[in-house]
N, C-alpha and C positions, 0 to 999 in steps of 0.2 A: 616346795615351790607353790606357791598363791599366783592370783595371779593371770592376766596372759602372761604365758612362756615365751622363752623368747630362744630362737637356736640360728647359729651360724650355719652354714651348711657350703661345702667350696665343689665345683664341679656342678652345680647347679641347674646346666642349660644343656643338658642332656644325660642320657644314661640314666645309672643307678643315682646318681645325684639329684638329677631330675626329681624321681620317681620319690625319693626321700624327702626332698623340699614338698615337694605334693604333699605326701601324706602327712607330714607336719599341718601344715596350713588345713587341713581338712579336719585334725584333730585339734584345732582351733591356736597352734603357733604363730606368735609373727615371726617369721623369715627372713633373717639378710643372708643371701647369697650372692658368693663371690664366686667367679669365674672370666675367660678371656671372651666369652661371647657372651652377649645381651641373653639374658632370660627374663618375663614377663607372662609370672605365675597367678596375675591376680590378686584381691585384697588381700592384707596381710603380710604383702610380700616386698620385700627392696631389693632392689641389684645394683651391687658394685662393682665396677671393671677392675678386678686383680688378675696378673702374670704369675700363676703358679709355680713357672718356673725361676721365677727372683722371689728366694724366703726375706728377703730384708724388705724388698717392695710390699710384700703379704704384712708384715709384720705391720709397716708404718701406716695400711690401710685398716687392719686389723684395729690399730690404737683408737681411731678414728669412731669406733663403733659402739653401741653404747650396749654395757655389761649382758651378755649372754645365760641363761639358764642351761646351754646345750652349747658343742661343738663338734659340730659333724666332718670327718673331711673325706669325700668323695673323691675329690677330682685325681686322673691318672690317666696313665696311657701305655700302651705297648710296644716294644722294640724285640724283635728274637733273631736268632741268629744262635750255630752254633758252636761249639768252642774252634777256635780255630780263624772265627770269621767276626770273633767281637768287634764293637765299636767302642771305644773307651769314653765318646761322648753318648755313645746313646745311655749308659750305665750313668754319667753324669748327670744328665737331662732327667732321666728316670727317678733317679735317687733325689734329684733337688724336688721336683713333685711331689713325688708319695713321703719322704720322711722329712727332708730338709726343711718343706713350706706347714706340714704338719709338727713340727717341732715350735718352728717361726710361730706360728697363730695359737699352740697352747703354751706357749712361755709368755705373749702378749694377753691371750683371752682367761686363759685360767684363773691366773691369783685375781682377778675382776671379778670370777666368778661365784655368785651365790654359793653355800653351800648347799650338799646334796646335788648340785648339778651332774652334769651328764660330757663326757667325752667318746663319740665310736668315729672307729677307725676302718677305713673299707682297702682289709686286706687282699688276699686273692686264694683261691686252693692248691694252687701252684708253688706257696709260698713253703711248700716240703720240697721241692724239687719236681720239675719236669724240662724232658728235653727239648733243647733250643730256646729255654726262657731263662736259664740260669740265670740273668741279667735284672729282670724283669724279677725274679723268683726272691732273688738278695735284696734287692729293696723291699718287697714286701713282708718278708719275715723277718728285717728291719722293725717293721713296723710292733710286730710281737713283743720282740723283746722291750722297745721302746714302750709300748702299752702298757704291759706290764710291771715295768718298771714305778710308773704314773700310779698305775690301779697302788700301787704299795703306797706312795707318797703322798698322793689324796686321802685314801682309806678314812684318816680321822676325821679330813672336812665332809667325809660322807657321801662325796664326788665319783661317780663309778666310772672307769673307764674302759672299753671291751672293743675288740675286733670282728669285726663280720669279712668273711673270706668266702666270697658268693667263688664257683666254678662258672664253666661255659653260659656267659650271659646274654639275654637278645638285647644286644646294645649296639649304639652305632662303631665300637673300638672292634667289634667283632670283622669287620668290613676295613678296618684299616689298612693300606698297604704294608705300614711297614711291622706288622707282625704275617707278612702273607708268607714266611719258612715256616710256619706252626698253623695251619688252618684251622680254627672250631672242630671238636668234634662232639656229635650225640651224647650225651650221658647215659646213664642205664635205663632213666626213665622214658628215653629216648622224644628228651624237647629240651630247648634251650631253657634256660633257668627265666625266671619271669621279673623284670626290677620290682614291681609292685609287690612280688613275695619280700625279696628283699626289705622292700620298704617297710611291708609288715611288720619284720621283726625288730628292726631297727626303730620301730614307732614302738614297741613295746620296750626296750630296752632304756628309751629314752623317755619313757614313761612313768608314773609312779609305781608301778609294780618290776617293774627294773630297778627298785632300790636296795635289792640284796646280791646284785649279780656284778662282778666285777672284776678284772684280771683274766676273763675269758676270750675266745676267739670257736664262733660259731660258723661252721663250715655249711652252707645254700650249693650243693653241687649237683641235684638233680640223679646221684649217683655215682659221678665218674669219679668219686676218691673209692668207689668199690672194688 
């Protein structure tokens, strides 16, 4: 990749998306970022109004956009509840987000994309299982097998594709009502996980020294899978 770089990035206008788009742009990317609320990160940066939760809407804004070296998809959200008390829409809502609109945008952006490019996916640490996220937990280990799948089919064009599965993060999804049957808890290192660490890594992975790393899913939990 020559070049200014260029990287999608969805979930944008807050949290760990945010914090991703930032650090792109400071490692000198230009930036289109999609999400439902305005972001306006400064030079280098574009925002588009996409509905995460309609993968066919994502898709047809997606077309729209001109060839990516990177595909980040950040954006997500929480619904918990334990068995017994599911909601069959929240499970729907959830799943069209984290894999349906992330399927939508790399079946549009990928075969556009350069080789040697870049695909991460912002799984969760939950995606082993935790109580009262089953819901929540299934779509993002979703996301794994889906990764990984990718990481195999790219492989030849060189294209890496990998999972970052941060734990308990200081984001504003932490404060949402509707995961309030699962409260945040401390991890070992006792602090909430940092997006900027995250970001870190995921600027490395989507860097040139990320080009031997691929079919992985790196867990940021501050400790609590201890």
């Amino acid at each position: 990749m020559t070049g200014t770089r260029h990287a999608i990035v969805t979930g944008c206008s807050s949290g760990i998306g945010k914090a991703i788009a930032e650090r792109l742009l400071a490692d000198g990317w230009a930036v289109t970022g999609l999400s439902r609320s305005e972001a306006s990160l400064g030079p280098g940066f574009r925002w588009l109004h996409a509905d995460l939760s309609d993968p066919a809407s994502v898709a047809e804004t997606a077309a729209r956009i001109d060839p990516a070296d990177a595909l980040v998809h950040a954006a997500g959200y929480q619904r918990t509840a334990l068995l017994g008390e599911l909601d069959p829409e929240a499970l729907a809502g959830m799943f069209a987000v984290h894999v349906g609109a992330a399927s939508a945008l790399a079946n549009e952006v990928v075969p556009r994309m350069p080789d040697g490019g870049r695909v991460l996916l912002i799984g969760s640490r939950t995606s082993t299982g935790a109580a009262g996220k089953s819901q929540y937990a299934a779509t993002k280990a979703a996301l794994m097998g889906m990764g990984r799948t990718w990481a195999q089919e790219l492989a030849p064009r060189g294209i890496t594709v990998n999972v970052l599965s941060p734990g308990p993060t200081d984001t504003p999804m932490l404060a949402d009502p509707g995961r309030a049957a699962t409260p945040p808890k401390l991890p070992a290192l006792g602090r909430l996980v940092d997006p900027e660490d995250v970001a870190a890594l995921a600027g490395f992975l989507l860097g040139p020294h990320g080009k031997s790393i691929t079919g992985q899913n790196y867990v940021i939990c501050g400790g609590a899978s201890l």
